[in-house]
C-alpha positions in Angstrom: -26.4 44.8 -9.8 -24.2 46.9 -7.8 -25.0 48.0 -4.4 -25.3 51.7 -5.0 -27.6 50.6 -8.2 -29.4 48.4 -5.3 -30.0 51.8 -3.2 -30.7 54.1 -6.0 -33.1 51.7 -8.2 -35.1 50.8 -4.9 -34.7 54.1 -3.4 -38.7 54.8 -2.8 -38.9 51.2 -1.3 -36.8 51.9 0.6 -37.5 55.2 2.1 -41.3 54.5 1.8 -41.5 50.9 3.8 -42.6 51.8 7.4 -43.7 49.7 10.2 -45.7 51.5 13.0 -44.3 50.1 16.5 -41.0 50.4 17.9 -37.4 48.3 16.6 -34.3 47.1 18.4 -30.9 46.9 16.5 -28.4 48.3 14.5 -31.0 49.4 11.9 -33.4 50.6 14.4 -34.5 54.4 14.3 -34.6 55.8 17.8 -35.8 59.4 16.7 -39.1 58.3 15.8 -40.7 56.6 18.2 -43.3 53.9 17.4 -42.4 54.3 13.9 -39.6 51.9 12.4 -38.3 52.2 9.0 -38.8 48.3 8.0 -37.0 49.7 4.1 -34.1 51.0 5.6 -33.7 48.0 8.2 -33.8 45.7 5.5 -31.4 47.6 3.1 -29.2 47.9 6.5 -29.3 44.0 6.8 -28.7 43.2 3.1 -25.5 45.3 3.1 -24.2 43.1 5.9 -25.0 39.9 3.7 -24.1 41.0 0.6 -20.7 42.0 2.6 -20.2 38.3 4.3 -21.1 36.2 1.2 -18.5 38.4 -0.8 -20.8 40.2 -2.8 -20.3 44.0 -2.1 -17.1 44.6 -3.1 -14.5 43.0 -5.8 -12.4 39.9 -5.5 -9.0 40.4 -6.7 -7.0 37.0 -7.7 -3.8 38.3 -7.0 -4.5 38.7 -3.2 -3.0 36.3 -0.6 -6.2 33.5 -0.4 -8.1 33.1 3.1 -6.4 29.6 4.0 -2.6 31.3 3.9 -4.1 33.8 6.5 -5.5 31.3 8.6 -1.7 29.7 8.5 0.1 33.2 9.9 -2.9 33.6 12.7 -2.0 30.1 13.5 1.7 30.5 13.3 1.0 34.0 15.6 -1.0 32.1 17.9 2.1 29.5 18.2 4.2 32.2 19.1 1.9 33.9 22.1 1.9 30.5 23.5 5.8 30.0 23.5 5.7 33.3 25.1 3.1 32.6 27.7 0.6 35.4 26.4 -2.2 32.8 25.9 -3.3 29.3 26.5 -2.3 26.2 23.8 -5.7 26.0 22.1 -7.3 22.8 21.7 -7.3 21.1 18.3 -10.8 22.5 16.2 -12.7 20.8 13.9 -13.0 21.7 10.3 -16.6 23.4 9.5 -18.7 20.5 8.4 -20.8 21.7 5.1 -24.1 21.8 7.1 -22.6 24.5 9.6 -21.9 26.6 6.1 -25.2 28.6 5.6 -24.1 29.2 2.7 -21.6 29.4 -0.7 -17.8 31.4 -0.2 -16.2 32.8 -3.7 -12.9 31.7 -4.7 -9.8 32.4 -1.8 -12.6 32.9 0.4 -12.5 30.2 3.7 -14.7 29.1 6.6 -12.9 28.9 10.2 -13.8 28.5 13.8 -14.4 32.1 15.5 -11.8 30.6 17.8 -9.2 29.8 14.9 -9.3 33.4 14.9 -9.0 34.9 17.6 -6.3 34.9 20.5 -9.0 35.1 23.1 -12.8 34.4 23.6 -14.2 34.7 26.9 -17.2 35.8 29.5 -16.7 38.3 32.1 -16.6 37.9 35.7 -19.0 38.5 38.3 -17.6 41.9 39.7 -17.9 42.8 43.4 -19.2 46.6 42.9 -18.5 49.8 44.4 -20.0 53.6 44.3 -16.1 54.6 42.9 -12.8 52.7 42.2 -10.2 52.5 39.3 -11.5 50.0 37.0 -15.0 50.6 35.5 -17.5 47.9 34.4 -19.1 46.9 31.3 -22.9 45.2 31.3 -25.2 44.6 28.6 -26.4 48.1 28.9 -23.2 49.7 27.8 -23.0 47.7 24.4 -25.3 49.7 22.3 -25.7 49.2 18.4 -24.1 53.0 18.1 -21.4 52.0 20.2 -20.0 51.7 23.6 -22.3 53.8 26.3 -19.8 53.9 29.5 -22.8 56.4 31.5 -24.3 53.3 32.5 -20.7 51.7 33.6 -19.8 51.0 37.1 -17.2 50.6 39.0 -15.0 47.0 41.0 -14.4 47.5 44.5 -10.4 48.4 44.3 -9.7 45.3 46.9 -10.8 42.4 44.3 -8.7 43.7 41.1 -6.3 40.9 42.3 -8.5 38.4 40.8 -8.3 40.1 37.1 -5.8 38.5 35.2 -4.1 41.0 32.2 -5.7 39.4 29.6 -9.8 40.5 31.2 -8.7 43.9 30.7 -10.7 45.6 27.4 -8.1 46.4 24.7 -9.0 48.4 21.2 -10.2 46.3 18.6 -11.8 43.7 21.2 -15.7 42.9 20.0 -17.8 42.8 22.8 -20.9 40.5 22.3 -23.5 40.9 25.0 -24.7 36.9 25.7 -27.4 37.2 28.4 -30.8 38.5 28.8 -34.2 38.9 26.3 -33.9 41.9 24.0 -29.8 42.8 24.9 -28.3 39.7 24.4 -26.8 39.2 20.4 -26.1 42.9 20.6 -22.5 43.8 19.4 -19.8 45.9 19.1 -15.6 46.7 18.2 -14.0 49.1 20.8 -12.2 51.7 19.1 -10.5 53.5 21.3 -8.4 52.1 24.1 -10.4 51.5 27.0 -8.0 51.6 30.2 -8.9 50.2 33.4 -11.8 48.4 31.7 -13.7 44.8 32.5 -16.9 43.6 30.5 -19.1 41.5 33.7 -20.3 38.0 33.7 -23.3 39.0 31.1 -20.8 40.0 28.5 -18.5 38.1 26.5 -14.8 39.5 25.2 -13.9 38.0 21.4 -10.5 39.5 20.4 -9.5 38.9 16.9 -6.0 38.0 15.5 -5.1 39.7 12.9 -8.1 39.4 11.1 -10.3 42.8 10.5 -12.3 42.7 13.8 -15.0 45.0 11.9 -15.0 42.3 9.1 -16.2 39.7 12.1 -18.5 42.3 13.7 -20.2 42.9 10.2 -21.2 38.9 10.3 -21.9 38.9 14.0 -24.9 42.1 13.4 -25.3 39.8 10.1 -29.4 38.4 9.5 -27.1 35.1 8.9 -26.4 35.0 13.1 -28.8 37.9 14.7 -31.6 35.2 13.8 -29.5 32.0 15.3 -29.9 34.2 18.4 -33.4 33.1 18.6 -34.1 30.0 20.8 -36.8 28.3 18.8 -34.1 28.8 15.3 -32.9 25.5 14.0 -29.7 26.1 14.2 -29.6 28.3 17.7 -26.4 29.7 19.3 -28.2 30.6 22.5 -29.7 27.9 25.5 -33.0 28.9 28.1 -36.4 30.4 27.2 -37.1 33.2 25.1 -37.8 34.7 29.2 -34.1 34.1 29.5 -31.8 32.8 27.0 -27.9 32.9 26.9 -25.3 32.8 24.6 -22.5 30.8 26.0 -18.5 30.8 25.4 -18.3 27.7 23.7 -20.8 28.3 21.2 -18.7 31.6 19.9 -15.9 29.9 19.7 -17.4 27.0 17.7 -19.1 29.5 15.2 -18.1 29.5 11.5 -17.0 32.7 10.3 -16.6 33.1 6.8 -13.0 34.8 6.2 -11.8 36.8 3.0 -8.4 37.6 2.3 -7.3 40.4 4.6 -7.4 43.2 2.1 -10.6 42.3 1.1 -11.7 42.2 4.7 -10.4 45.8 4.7 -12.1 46.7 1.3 -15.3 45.5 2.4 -15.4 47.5 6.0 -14.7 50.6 4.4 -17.7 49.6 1.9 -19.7 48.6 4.8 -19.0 51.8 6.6 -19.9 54.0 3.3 -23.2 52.5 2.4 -24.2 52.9 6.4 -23.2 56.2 6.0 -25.6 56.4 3.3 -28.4 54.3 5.3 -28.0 57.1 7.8 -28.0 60.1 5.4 -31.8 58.3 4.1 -32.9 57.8 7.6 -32.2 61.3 9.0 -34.3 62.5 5.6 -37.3 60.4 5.9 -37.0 61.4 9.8 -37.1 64.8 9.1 -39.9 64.2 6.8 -42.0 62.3 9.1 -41.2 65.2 12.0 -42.3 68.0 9.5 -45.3 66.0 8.3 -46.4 65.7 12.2 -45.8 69.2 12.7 -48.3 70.4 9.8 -51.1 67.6 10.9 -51.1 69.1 14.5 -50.9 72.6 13.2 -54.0 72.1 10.7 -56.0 69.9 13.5 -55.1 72.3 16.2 -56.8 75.4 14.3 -60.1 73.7 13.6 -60.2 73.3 18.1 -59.1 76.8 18.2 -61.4 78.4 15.8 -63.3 81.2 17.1 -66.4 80.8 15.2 -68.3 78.5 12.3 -66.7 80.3 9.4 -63.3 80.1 10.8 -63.9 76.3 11.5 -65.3 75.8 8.1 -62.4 77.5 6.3 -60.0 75.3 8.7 -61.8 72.1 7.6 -61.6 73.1 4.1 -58.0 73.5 4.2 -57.4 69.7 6.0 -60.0 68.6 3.4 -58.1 69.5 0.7 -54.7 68.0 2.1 -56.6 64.7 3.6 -54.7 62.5 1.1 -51.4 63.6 2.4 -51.9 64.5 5.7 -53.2 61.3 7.2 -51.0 58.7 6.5 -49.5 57.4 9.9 -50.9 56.0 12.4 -50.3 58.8 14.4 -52.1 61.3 12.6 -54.9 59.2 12.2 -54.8 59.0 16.0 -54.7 62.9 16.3 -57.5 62.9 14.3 -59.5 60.9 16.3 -58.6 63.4 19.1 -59.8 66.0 17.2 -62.8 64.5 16.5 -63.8 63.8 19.9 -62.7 68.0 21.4 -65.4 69.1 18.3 -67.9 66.6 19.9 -67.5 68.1 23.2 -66.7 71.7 22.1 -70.3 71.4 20.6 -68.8 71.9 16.8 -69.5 68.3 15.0 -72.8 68.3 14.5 -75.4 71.5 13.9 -77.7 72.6 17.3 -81.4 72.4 17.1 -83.1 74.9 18.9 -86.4 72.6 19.3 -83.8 70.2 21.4 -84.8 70.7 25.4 -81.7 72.5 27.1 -79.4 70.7 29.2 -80.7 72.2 32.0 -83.6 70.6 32.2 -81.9 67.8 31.8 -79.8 68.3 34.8 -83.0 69.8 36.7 -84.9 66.4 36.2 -81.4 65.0 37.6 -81.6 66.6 40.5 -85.1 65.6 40.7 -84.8 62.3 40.6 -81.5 62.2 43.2 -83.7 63.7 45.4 -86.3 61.1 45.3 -84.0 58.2 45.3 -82.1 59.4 48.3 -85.7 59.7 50.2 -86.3 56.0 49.3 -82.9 54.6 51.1 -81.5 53.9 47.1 -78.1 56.1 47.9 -76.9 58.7 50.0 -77.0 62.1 49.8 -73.9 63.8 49.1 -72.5 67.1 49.0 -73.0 69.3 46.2 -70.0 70.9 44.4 -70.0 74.6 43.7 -71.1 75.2 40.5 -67.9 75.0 37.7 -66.1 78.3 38.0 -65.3 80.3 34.8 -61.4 79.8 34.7 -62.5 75.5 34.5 -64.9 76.7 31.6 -61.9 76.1 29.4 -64.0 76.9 26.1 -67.1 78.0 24.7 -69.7 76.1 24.0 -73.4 76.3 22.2 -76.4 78.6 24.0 -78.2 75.5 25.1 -75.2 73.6 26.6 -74.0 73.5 30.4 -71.0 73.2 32.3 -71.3 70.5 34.9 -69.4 68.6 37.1 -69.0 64.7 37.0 -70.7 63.9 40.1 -74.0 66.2 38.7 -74.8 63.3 36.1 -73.8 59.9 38.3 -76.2 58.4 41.1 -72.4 57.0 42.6 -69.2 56.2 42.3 -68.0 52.7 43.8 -65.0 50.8 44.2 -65.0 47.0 44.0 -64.2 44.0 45.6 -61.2 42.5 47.1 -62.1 39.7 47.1 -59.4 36.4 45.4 -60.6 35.4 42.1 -59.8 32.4 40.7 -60.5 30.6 36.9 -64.1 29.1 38.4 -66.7 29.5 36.3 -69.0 28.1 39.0 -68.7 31.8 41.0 -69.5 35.2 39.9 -67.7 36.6 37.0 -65.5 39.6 37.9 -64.0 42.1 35.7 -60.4 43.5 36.5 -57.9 45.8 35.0 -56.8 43.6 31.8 -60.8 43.1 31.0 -61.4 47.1 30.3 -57.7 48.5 29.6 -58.6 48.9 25.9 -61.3 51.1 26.8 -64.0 48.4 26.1 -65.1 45.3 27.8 -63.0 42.1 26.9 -64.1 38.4 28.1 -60.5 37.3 27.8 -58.7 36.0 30.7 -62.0 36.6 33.0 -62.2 34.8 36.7 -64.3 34.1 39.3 -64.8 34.8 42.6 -66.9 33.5 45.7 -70.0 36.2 46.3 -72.0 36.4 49.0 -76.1 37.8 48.3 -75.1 41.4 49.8 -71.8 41.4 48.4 -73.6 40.6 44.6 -75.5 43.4 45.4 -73.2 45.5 45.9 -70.7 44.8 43.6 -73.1 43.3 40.4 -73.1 45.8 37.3 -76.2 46.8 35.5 -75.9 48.1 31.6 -75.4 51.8 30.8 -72.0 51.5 34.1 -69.4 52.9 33.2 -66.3 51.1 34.9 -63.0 53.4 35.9 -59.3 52.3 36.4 -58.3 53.7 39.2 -54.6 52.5 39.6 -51.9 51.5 37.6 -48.4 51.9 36.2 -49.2 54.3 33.4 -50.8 57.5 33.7 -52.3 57.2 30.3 -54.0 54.3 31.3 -55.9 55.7 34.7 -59.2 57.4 34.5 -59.6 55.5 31.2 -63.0 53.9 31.0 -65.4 51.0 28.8 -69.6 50.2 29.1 -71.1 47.7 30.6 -73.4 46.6 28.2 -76.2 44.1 28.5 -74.1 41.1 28.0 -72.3 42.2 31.2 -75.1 41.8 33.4 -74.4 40.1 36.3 -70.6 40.2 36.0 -68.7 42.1 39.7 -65.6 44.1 39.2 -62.2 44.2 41.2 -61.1 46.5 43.3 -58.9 48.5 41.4 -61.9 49.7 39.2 -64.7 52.3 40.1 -68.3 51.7 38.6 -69.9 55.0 37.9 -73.7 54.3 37.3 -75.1 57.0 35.2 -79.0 58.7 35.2 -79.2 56.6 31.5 -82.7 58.4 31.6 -81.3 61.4 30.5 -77.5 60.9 30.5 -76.3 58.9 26.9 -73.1 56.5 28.2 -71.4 56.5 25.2 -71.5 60.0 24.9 -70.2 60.3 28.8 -67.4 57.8 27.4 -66.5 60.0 24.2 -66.1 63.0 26.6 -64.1 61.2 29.3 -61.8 60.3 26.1 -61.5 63.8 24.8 -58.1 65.7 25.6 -60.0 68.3 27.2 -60.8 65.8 30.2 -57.7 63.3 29.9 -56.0 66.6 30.8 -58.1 67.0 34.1 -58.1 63.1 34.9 -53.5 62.5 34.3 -52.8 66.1 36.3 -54.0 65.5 39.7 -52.5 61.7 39.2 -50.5 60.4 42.4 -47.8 58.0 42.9 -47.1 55.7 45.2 -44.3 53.3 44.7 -44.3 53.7 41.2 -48.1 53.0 40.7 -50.5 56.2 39.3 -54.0 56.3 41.2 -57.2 58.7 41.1 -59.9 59.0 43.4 -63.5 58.8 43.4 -63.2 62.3 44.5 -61.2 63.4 41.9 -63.4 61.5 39.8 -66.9 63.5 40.8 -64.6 67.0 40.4 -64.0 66.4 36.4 -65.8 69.1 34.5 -67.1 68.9 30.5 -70.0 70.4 28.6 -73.1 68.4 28.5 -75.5 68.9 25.3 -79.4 68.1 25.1 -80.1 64.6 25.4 -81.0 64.3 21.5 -78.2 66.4 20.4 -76.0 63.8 22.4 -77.4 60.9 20.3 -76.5 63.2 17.3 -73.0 63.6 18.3 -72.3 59.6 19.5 -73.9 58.5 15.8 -71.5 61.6 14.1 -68.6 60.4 16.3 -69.2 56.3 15.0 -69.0 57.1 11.9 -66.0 59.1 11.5 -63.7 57.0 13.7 -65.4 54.1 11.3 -63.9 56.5 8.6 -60.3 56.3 10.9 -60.4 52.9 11.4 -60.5 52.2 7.7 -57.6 54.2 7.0 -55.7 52.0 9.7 -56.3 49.1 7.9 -55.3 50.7 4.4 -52.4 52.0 6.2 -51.3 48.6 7.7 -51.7 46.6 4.4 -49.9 49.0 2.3 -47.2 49.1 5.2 -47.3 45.2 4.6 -47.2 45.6 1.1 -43.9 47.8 0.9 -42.0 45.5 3.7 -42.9 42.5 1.3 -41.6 44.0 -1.8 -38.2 45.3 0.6 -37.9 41.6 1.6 -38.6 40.2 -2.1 -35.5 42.6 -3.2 -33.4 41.6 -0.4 -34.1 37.6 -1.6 -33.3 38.5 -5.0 -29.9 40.5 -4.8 -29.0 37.6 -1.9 -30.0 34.7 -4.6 
């Protein structure tokens, strides 16, 4: 089978085979985010195999064979050394059959990547400066598109004396990045001529001799070497941990590369290059299609928040019902969903009113009630009440029944916790810290410990119904977020970069306080007023009690948290029929890729 039959029979495999989080390398799509297209990858890395086993393109018998190249590199290579361009090289050994992953056609030969190429080694260390006349090349220039030179700096002018000619980038050099998790492997041939131009310590020069430099770059961003660049693979090319691994000089130049007769190395290349071509024609479609389909899901989900009335909302419902099929099947619009979900929960649209349900504020009447009595008993302070929630915060309508309240109108307080060291000692008093609640619901994992005295377990010991805030981190998306203390919980403290909230659970549901503090409506109020300070987001208890949201009945609240379960039950479902068809289709890529490489 031919590799356009390969593309065209598959085509839907292809296209279709997605993986939902983000991808590094040559066949990774930057356009769309989380999403990588795993069918595309894979066709992208069986081009490159079919290409270095000799299976894309045509052997022709009448070509000089591989082993009367390797004679004229070596006869060049005598001749640079009479003429003092480069060192003797040292005597290499022939490829042993083990080091030969795998079979070479006819006129086809394995050689050492240093039995091809005049010169193979690692940058220097520069000395830098803020300008000079020779600019510098680290890992983060050598992209998979290319060379990226807006990251390049420059040598201080006074230690150029220590660059010999030959550390100077020249066109057709391959630059192989050899340090560092997640850059190093990365490849890539200079095509233009770069003047004035050194790679640093962290990037190695390979510079080909006569051979087709993209011929050896298309087995270097090969499956066949990309996965030797893995520390725990059998056969590894790089040293150190998979924190810090590095792909040394003599390890290149010991690698077997299998070499075709040069105008097959140029036939191939230009194959290479059109079949990419191809690869990026399919990924620009499927990205377009993935960007239109996102664009329709928010448009439909976004009229059923903005609908004016019932009947509008209903006929906007209809319309998403009668697309579901299509419309949700990412990950991402099933997240948006979810969103949507919770505004109609808190916009007072997912489940019907009853008008024998006693109005919210009564509820927030027998609050009041109650704060009043417990501040008279010594149980907390009394605070400042906040105006009540002005019309321009009153950012949509809700039901008759329904109020507008602040935060601080349904919590008895808001506390932070303790600074105290915590250790792994179960013999002290559990405390709960940023990792335990990030996924916005309590998590045993990774719990420790920490010395209490009686007043400080008083103060700091959670009771179920708490809802526990993080107030400080790296990512905005992450502060204000909040889980439940639940029964189990009981008894645990919480660190200081958390605020407990302890709710009037009387007349106040948590989880629907945690559904609302969710919504987009408040995430919006909580990731505005966020401050930085060296690089970490925070939010106040302050900011906290300001927060405004619509609070229902206290039954029609129950009504809404059951509504809310089972829909994002519904969501969660259609994850996990996501995921294992998204399993499914990169299985099938990978059984085609086995097949055409068999």
């Amino acid at each position: 089978m031919s590799a356009q039959q390969l593309i065209t029979d598959h085509l839907d495999l292809w296209t279709g085979a997605v993986t939902h989080k983000s991808g590094s390398g040559r066949s990774a799509s930057g356009k769309n985010g989380k999403i990588e297209l795993t069918g595309i990858k894979k066709l992208r890395e069986l081009i490159l195999e079919l290409a270095v086993r000799g299976k894309l393109v045509e052997q022709d018998p009448s070509e000089e064979p591989a082993s009367v190249l390797l004679d004229r590199i070596a006869e060049e290579k005598t001749r640079l050394v009479k003429e003092g361009k480069i060192k003797k090289p040292k005597n290499l050994k022939e490829v042993a059959d083990e080091e030969k992953p795998f079979g070479l056609p006819e006129g086809w030969a394995w050689a050492r990547m240093e039995a091809v190429s005049e010169y193979i080694q690692r940058g220097k260390g520069p000395k830098y400066a803020e300008s000079g006349k020779v600019r510098v090349i680290s890992q983060k220039c050598v992209q998979w598109s290319g060379l990226d030179l807006s990251t390049a700096r420059f040598v201080d002018d006074n230690s150029l004396k220590g660059y010999q000619d030959e550390r100077y980038i020249r066109k057709n050099d391959i630059l192989w990045n050899s340090t560092g998790t997640g850059t190093v492997g990365r490849a890539i041939v200079v095509k233009e001529s770069q003047h004035s131009t050194v790679v640093d310590s962290h990037v190695t020069i390979v510079r080909p001799l006569v051979a087709e430099p993209s011929h050896i770059l298309n087995y270097i961003s090969s499956p066949s070497v990309q996965q030797r660049i893995e520390p725990d693979h059998e056969n590894s090319l790089v040293s150190g941990s998979t924190k810090q691994v590095e792909l040394n000089s003599g390890s290149v130049k010991l690698l077997a590369v299998p070499l075709p007769p040069l105008s097959e190395q140029h036939r191939i290349v230009k194959k290479v290059d059109e079949l990419m071509a191809i690869c990026d024609r399919l990924e620009q479609q499927v990205g377009d299609q993935l960007e239109a389909h996102k664009v329709l899901v928010d448009t439909l989900l976004d009229a059923l928040t903005h609908s004016t009335d019932a009947a509008e909302l209903a006929e906007h419902w209809a319309r998403v019902a009668e697309h579901f099929d299509t419309l949700f099947t990412t990950e991402a619009s099933i997240d948006k969903l979810k969103q949507t979900i919770l505004q109609l929960a808190v916009m007072g649209r997912l489940v019907e009113q009853d008008p024998n349900d006693e109005p919210a504020r009564v509820l927030l009447e027998r609050i009041a009630e109650e704060t009043d009595r417990l501040v008279t008993e010594g149980k907390i302070k009394k605070v400042k009440n906040l105006p009540p929630v002005k019309d321009e915060e009153r950012t949509f309508g809700i039901p008759k029944e329904w109020e507008w309240v602040h935060f601080s109108d349904v919590v008895k307080d808001l506390k932070y916790g303790t600074s105290k060291k915590c250790y792994y000692d179960p013999k002290n008093t559990a405390v709960l810290r940023i990792p335990n609640v990030a996924e916005g619901q309590v998590s045993t994992k990774d719990l420790k410990f920490a010395e209490m005295s009686q007043q400080e377990q008083n103060d700091f010991i959670l009771s179920p119904g708490d809802l526990l805030f993080i107030r400080s981190n790296g990512s905005s998306s992450i502060v204000g977020r909040c889980a439940i203390i639940d029964k189990e919980m009981h008894g645990y403290a919480y660190a200081g970069y958390l605020v407990r909230a302890r709710i009037f659970t009387r007349y106040i549901h948590t989880k629907y306080l945690k559904l609302t503090m969710d919504s987009l409506a408040v995430r919006k109020q909580i990731e505005q007023p966020i401050r930085t300070t060296s690089g970490v987001k925070n939010i106040n208890s302050t900011e906290l009690k300001r927060i405004v949201f619509p609070l229902p009945p206290l039954d029609e609240q129950h009504r809404i948290v059951d509504k809310v379960e089972e829909l994002m039950a519904l969501c969660d479902q259609l994850k996990t029929h996501l995921s294992e068809c998204g399993k499914t289709r990169s299985q099938l890529a990978e059984t085609v890729v086995e097949q055409a490489l068999s």
